[in-house]
C-alpha positions in Angstrom: 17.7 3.3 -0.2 19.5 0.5 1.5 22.1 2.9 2.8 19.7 5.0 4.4 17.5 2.2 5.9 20.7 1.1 8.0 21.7 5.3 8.8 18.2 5.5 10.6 18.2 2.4 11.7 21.6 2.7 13.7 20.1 6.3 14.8 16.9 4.7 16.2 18.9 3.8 19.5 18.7 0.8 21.8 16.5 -2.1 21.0 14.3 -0.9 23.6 13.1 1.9 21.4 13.4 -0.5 18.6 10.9 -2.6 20.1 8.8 0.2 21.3 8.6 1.6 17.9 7.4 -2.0 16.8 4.6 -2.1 19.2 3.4 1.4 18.1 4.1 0.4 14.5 1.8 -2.8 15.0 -1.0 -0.8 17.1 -1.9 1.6 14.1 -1.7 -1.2 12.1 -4.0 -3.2 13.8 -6.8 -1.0 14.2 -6.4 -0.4 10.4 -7.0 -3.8 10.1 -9.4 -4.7 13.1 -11.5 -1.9 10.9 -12.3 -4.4 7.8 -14.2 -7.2 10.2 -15.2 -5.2 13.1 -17.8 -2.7 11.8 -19.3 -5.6 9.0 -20.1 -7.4 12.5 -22.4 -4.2 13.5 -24.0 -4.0 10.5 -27.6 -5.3 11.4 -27.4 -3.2 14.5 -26.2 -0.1 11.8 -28.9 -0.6 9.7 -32.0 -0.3 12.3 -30.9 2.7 13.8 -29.9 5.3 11.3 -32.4 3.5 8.9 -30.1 1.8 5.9 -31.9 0.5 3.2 -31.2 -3.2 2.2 -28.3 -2.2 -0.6 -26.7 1.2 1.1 -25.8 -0.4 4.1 -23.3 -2.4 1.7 -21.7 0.9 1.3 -19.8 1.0 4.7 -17.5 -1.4 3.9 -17.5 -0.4 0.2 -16.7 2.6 0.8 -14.0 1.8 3.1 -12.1 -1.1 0.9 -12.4 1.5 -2.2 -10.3 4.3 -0.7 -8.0 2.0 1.8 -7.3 -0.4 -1.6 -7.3 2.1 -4.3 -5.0 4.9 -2.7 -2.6 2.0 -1.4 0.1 2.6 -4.0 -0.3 6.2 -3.9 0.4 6.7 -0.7 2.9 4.5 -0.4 5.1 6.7 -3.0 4.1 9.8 -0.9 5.6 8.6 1.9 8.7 7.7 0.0 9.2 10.7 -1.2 8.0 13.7 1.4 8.6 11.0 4.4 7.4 8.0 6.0 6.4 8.9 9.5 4.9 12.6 8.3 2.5 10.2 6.1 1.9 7.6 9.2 1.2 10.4 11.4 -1.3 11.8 9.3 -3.0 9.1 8.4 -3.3 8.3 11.7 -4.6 11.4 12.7 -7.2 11.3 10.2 -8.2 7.5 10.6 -9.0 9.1 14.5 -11.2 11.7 13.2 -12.9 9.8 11.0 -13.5 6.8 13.6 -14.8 9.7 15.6 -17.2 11.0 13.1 -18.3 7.6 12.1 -19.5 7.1 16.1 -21.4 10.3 16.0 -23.5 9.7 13.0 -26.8 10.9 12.8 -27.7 9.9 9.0 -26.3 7.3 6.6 -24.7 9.3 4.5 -22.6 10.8 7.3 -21.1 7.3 8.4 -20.5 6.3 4.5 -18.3 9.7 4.2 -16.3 8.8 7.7 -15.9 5.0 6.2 -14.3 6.5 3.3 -12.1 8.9 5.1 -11.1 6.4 7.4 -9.8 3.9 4.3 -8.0 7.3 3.2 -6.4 7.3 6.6 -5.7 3.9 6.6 -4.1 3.9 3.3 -1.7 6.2 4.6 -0.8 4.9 7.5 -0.1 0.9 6.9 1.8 1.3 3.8 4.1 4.2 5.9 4.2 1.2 9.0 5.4 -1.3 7.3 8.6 0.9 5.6 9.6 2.0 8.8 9.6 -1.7 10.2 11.7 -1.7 7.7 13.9 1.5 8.3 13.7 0.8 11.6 15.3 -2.5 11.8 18.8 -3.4 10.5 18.5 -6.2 7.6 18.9 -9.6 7.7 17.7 -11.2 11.0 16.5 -8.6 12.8 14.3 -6.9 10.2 13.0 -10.4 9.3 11.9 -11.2 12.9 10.3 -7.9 12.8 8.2 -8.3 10.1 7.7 -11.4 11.1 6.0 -9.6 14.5 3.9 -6.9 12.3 2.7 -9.5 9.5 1.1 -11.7 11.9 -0.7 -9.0 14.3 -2.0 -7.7 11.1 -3.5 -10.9 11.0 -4.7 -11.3 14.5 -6.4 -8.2 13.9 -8.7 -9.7 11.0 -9.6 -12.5 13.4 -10.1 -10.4 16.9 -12.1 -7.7 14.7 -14.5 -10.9 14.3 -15.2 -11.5 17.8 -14.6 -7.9 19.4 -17.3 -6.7 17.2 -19.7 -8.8 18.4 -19.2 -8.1 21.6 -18.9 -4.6 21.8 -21.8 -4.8 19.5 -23.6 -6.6 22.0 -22.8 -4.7 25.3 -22.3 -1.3 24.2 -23.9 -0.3 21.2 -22.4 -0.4 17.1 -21.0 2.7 17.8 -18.0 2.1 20.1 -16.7 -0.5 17.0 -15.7 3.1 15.8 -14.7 4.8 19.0 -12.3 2.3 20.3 -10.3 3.1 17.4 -9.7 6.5 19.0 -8.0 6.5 22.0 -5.5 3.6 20.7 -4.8 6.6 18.0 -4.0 9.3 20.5 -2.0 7.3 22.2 0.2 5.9 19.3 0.3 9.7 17.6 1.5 10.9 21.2 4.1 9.0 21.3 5.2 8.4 17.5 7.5 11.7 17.0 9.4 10.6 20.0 9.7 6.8 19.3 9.8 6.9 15.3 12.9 8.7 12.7 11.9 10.2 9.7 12.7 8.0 6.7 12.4 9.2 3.0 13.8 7.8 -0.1 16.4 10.8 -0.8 17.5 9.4 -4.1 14.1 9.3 -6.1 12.6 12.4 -8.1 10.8 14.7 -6.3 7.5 14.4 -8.1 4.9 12.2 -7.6 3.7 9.9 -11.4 -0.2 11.2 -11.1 -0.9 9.9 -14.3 0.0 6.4 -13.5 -1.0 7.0 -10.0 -4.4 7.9 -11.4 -4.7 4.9 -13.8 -3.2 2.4 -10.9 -6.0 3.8 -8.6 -8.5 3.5 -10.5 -7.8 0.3 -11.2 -7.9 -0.9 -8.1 -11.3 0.8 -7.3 -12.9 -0.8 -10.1 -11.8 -4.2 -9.2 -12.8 -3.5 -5.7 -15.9 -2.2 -6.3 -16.8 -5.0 -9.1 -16.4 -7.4 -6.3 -18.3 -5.8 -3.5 -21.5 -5.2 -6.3 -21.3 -8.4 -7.9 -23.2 -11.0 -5.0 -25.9 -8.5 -5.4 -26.1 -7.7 -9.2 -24.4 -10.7 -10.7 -21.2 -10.8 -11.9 -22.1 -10.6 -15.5 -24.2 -7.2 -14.8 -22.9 -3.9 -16.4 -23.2 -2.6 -13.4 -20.5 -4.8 -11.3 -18.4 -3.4 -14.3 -18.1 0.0 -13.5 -19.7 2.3 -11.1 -23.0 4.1 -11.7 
């Protein structure tokens, strides 16, 4: 894998581009992450207008930490095997479409469903960003400084999604914490076939380990959904056990 990390990296041109694929790398990263803190920040706002009840509304960040957490590993293998920046693309595409869908909601259950998609989306797309960081930059000092760059946006990104979400909350309305996801997208999936080389893992077995993909999912789902229930039903309630 080493080997072919330096072949595209040598291939991705001058550090111009490098850095440009950086920037786009660390944009759809971002706006995965801006997504965690941003919409819990509209939540009230959520709530009175497509008419929430008390525990439901929990379910739009549920719902988006269950797919985005449990399909993390998955994805991630995917994009080993059938390619890196087909998966990043894709997931890209659909985090758009779902940020798009989540705007326009007219019920609840229409915003919980784009939440959902959208942590499918983003599942895709950050564990696909952060291989072709490292792909895309020769190791040692380079890739280091690199990751260095897309660790700590991903941070800035918790933080700003904080105080943007308020704002935008404030003078716009809860549903633009959703739309301003989407022209950020288009721009970065405009742009990625021409900044961004293909990467794959050529020496690993074409098939994907559903079984233990499966069981490693599902894992993660419980223990994700486990936390999220347990403020509200205790954490020695069956119920913050398992689902249902």
């Amino acid at each position: 894998m080493a080997s072919e990390e330096s072949m595209v990296s040598e291939g991705g041109g001058s550090a111009g581009r490098k850095t440009f694929a950086l920037v786009l790398l660390c944009c759809a990263s971002f706006v995965a992450v801006l997504d965690v803190t941003i919409v819990a920040i509209a939540l009230p706002s959520v709530r009175r207008e497509l008419g929430f009840t008390g525990g439901e509304v929990q379910w739009i960040l549920t719902g988006y930490a269950l797919s985005f957490g449990g399909l993390l590993l998955l994805m991630g293998r995917a994009g080993d095997l059938y390619g890196r920046r087909r998966l990043f693309v894709g997931g890209l595409a659909l985090f758009a479409a779902a940020s798009l869908l989540g705007g326009l909601a007219w019920a609840p259950w229409v915003l919980v469903v784009a939440r959902f998609l959208q942590g499918v989306g983003g599942a895709a797309l950050v564990p696909a960003s952060l291989a072709l960081v490292s792909a895309t930059f020769a190791e040692g000092e380079e890739r280091n400084r690199a990751m260095g760059v897309y660790g700590a946006m991903a941070g800035v990104g918790f933080v700003f999604g904080m105080v943007l979400g308020g704002v935008v909350t404030e003078f716009l309305g809860w549903r633009w914490v959703l739309f301003v996801n989407v022209p950020v997208a288009l721009a970065v999936l405009s742009l990625a076939p021409i900044v961004l080389d293909e990467s794959k893992d050529e020496a690993a077995p074409r098939t994907l380990d559903l079984a233990g993909a499966a069981t490693a999912t599902l894992g993660l789902a419980s223990l994700i959904y486990a936390v999220s229930e347990a403020p509200k039903n205790g954490w020695a309630s069956p119920s913050s056990a398992r689902p249902g």
